[in-house]
C-alpha positions in Angstrom: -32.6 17.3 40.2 -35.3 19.6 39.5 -32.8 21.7 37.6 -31.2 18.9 35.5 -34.5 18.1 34.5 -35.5 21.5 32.9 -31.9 21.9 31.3 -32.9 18.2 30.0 -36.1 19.5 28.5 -34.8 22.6 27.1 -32.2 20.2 25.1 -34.5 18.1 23.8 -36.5 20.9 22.3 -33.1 22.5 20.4 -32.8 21.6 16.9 -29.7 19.4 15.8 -27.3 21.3 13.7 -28.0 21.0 9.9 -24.0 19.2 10.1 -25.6 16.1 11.8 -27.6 15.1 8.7 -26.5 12.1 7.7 -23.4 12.1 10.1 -24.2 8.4 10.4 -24.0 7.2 6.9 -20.5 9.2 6.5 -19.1 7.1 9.7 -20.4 4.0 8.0 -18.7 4.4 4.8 -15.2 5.0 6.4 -15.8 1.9 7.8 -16.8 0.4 5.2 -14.0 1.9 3.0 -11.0 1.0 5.7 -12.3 -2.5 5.7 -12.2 -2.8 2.0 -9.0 -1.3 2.4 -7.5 -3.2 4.8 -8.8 -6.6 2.8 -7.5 -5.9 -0.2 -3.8 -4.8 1.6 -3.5 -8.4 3.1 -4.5 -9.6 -0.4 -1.3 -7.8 -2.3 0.3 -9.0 1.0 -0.4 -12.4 0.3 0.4 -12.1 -3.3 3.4 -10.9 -2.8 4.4 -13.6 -0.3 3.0 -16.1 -3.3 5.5 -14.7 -5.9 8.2 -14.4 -3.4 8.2 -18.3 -2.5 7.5 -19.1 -5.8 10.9 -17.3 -7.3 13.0 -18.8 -4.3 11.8 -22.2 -5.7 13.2 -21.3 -9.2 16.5 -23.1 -9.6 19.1 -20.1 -10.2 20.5 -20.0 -13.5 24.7 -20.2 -13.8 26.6 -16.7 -14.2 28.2 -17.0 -17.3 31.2 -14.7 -17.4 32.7 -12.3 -20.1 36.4 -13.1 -20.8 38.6 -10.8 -19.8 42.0 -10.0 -22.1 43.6 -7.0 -20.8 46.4 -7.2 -23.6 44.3 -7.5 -27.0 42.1 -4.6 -26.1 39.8 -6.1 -27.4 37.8 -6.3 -24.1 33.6 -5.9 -24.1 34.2 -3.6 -20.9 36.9 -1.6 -22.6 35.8 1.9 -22.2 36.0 2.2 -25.8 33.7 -1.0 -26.2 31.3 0.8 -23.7 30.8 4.2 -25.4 30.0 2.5 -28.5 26.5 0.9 -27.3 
């Protein structure tokens, strides 16, 4: 154990690499920032699930058709009629 013990001391007297200086703050702030993150996506989450109810509750408005007559020509989905708007 004797060994260990020297190794142990020799450790302890290295320096810490300039890298580790303020290693602990930077690992803080991630967390912090995937926190915030992660808040603010069940927010949209729940905002999204807001609208979505909301516009299911919206009675639906009646399709109102265009009338058709193939033998006039005069028809809004003529292609002639189309290339015009």
């Amino acid at each position: 154990m004797n060994d260990l013990d020297e190794q142990l001391s020799a450790l302890a007297m290295v320096e810490a690499p300039g890298g580790l200086d303020g290693l602990e703050q930077r690992v803080l702030g991630a967390i912090a920032e995937r926190r915030f993150a992660a808040r603010m996506a069940g927010y949209v989450a729940a905002g999204a699930l807001t609208i979505g109810v909301a516009s299911a509750m919206l009675p639906p408005r009646q399709a109102v058709a265009a009338p058709i007559d193939p033998v006039s020509g005069l028809s809004p989905l003529a292609p002639s009629a189309l290339l015009l708007e």
